[in-house]
N, C-alpha and C positions, 0 to 999 in steps of 0.2 A: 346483386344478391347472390348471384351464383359464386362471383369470387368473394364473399364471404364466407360462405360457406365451406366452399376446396383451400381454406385456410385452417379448418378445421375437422375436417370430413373427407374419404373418398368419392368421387359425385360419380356415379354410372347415370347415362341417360337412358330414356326409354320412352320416347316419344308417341304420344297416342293421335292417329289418323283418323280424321273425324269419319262415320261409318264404316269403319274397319275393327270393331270389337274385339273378336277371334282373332285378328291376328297380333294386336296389344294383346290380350293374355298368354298367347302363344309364348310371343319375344321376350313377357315379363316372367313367366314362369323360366324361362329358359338361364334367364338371368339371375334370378332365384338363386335360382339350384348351383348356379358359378359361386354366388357370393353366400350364400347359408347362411343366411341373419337366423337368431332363434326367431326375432320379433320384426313384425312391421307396423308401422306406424301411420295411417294417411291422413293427410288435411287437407285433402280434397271430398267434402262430400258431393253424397251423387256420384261420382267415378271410385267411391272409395270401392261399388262393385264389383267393381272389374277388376283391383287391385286385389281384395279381401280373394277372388275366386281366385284368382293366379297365385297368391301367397298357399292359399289351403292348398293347392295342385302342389306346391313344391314343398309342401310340408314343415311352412313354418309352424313353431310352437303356438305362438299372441300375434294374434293380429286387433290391434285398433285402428277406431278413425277420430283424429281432433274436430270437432265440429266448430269453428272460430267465428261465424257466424248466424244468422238465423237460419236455418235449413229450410222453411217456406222462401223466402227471399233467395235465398241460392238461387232453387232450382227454379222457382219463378212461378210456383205453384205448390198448394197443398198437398192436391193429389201425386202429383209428380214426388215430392219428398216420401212422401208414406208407400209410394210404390218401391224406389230406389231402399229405401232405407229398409223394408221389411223383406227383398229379393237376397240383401246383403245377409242376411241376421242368422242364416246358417255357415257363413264361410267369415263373419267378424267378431270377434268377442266382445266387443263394447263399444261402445261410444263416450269418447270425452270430452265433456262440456267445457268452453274456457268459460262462463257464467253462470250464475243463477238462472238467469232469464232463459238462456239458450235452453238449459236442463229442462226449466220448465213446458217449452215451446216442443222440445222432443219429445216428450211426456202425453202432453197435452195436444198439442196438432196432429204429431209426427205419430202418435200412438204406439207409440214404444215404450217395454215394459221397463217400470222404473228403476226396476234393479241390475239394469245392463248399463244405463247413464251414470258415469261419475265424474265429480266435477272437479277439474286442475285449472286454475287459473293463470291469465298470463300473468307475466312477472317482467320487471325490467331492475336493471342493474341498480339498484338505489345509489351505496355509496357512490359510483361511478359517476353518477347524474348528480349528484349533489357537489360534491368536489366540480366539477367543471361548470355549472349552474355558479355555483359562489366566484369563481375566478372574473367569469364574464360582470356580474353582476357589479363587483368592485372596480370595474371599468366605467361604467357607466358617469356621466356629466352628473352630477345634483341639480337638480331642478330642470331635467332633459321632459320633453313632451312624452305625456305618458304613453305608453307601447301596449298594444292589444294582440298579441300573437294566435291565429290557428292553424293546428298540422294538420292537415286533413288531406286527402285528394280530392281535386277539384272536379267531381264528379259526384252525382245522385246517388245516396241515399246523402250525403254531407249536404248542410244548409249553410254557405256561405253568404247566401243571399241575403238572409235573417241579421246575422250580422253587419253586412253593408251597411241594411236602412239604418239599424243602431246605432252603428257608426255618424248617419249621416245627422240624425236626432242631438246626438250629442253634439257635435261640431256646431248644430244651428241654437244650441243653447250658450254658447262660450265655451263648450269643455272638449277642445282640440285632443283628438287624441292619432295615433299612427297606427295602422293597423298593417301587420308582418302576415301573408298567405305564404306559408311551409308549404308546399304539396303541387301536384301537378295534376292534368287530366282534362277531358274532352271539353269541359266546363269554362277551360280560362279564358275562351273569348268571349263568352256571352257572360261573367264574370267582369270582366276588364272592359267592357263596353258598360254594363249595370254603373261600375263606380265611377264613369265620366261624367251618366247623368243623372248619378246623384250626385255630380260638385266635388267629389272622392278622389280625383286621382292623385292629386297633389299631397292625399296622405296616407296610401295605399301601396304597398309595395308586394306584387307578387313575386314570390324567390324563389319559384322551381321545385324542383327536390334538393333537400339539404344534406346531410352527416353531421350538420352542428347542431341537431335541436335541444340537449343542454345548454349549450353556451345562447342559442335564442332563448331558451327557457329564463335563464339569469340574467338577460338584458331585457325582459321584458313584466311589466309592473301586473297583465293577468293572463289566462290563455283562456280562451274561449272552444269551446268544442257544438257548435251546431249542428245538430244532424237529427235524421228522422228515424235512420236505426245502427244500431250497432252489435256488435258479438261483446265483448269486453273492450270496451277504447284504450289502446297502450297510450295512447298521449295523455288523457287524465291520470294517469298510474306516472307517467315520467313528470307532467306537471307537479306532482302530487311528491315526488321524489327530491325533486328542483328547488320546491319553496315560493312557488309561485302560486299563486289564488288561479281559481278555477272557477269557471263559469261556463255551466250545461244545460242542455236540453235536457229537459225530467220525463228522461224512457228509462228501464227498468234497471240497463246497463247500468247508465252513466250514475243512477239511486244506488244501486249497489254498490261502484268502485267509492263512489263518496258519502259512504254510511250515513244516506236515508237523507244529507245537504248538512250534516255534521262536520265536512270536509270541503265542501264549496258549497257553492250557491246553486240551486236547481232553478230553471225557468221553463214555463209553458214550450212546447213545442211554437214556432212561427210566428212568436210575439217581438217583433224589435222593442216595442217600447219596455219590456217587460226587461228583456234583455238590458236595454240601455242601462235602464236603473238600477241592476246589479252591477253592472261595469262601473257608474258610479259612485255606487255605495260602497264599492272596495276602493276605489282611489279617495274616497272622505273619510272613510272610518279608518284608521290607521289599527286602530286595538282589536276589531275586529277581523282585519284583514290577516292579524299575526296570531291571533286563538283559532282561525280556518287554515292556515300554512303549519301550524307548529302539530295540529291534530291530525292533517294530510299526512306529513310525513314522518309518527305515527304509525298510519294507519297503512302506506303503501310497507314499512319495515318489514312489518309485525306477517303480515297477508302477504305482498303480491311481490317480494324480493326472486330475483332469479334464482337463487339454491333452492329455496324453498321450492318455484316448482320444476324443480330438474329431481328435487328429492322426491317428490311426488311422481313425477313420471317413471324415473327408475324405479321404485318400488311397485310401480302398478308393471312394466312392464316384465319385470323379473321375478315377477309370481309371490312377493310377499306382502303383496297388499291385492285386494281383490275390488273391483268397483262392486259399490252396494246393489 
């Protein structure tokens, strides 16, 4: 990530020592004032504190904080966000929501007034994703074992577990399918033991962290995204881009990024069978599977393209747009 970035960006560091506060504001204002940004930006909540105080010391213009996930679930507590976020609210000038959901939870939990929350969602490259999604896809064998992909990292709050059993349901019915693990994390061995005994490994492939997940998107026939929470999932937004069917967990995100299951299929939270049977009903319904791809993307164009919110943030950060 870092040399992604210093491909595009000057990267100063400014490393924060856990119990050392005052002297991270210190070294961050200091840096500041080297570099004179009008605006700072954080996506760190909870430490967005510390930033917002040291930015107002060096007399930036805007200071926000992206909040890209649930802010209870951040800090690991209610009271903890509503402490952090309300200590901020004189040295931040807003808070940006990448969802609905999120919006609402700062609102509502976090008790923060509603007219400092505004919401910029994420975005990912469409045409880009799409173009390389198709290339892959026209590689593919005719009549290859259908391909079940999730990007996720293999770590909790993500339910790849959910997935497994469904997996394993389906294969004990005749309907073999392969299932592609995108992602990494503390999860992959108690993960990769689960699919041994469910009889899974032989069609289970964990692959790390990737850079191709386009061209997986296009080689594979749905993506599955299990999980118990989320801020806005980029993966359903790049599925969604791809032309690939999509099948969620139905938490408020994943309702929103796929307008209400107008753009994929929602399932109960922790239901394999529930699960199972939309992964099927997209590999039998062919007409259906192409009126949930063809409205997907759509729906990620029109909303969640990356110009769109780079226009959105530029505009909120350069003073001519105002969060409500």
């Amino acid at each position: 990530m870092h040399d992604e970035f210093a491909r595009v960006a000057r990267i100063r560091l400014c490393p924060y020592v856990k119990g050392r506060p005052l002297q991270y504001i210190r070294r961050l204002v200091t840096l500041l004032r080297e570099e004179a940004p009008r605006n700072v930006l954080s996506f760190c909540f909870g430490n967005h504190l510390l930033v917002s105080v040291a930015a107002r010391m060096a007399k930036v213009e805007r200071i926000y904080v992206s909040v890209v996930g649930d802010p209870v679930a951040i800090t690991h507590s209610r009271w903890r966000a509503c402490w952090l976020a309300h200590l901020a609210r004189p040295f931040c000038d807003g808070e940006i929501a990448v969802s609905e959901s999120v919006a609402r939870t700062l609102v509502a939990e976090v008790r923060l007034p509603a007219c400092r929350v505004r919401v910029i969602h994420n975005g990912c490259d469409v045409e880009e994703i799409r173009e390389r999604a198709e290339a892959a896809r026209h590689l593919r064998t005719p009549g290859a074992t259908r391909r079940v992909l999730m990007v996720a990292r293999l770590h909790r709050p993500k339910d790849h577990e959910t997935l497994l059993k469904a997996a394993s349901m389906l294969i004990s019915k005749g309907r073999p399918v392969e299932l592609l693990l995108a992602g990494d994390g503390p999860e992959r061995t108690r993960l990769e033991t689960l699919a041994r005994q469910l009889g899974l490994a032989a069609f289970t492939r964990f692959l790390g962290t990737r850079h191709d997940i386009p061209e997986l998107l296009g080689a594979s026939d749905a993506m599955v995204l299990a999980t118990q929470s989320e801020g806005f999932a980029l993966a359903v937004l790049e599925a969604m881009a791809a032309g690939t069917p999509v099948v969620a967990t139905d938490i408020p995100p994943c309702r929103e990024a796929l307008g209400n299951g107008e753009c994929g299929l929602l399932v109960p939270s922790r239901d394999p069978l529930a699960l199972a049977v939309a992964i099927e009903k997209l590999f039998e319904d062919e007409t259906y599977r192409r009126r949930l791809t063809e409205a997907a993307y759509q729906r990620v164009r029109e909303l969640y393209d990356n110009e769109l919110m780079a226009a959105r943030y530029a505009q909120l950060l350069e003073g001519t747009e105002h969060a409500p």
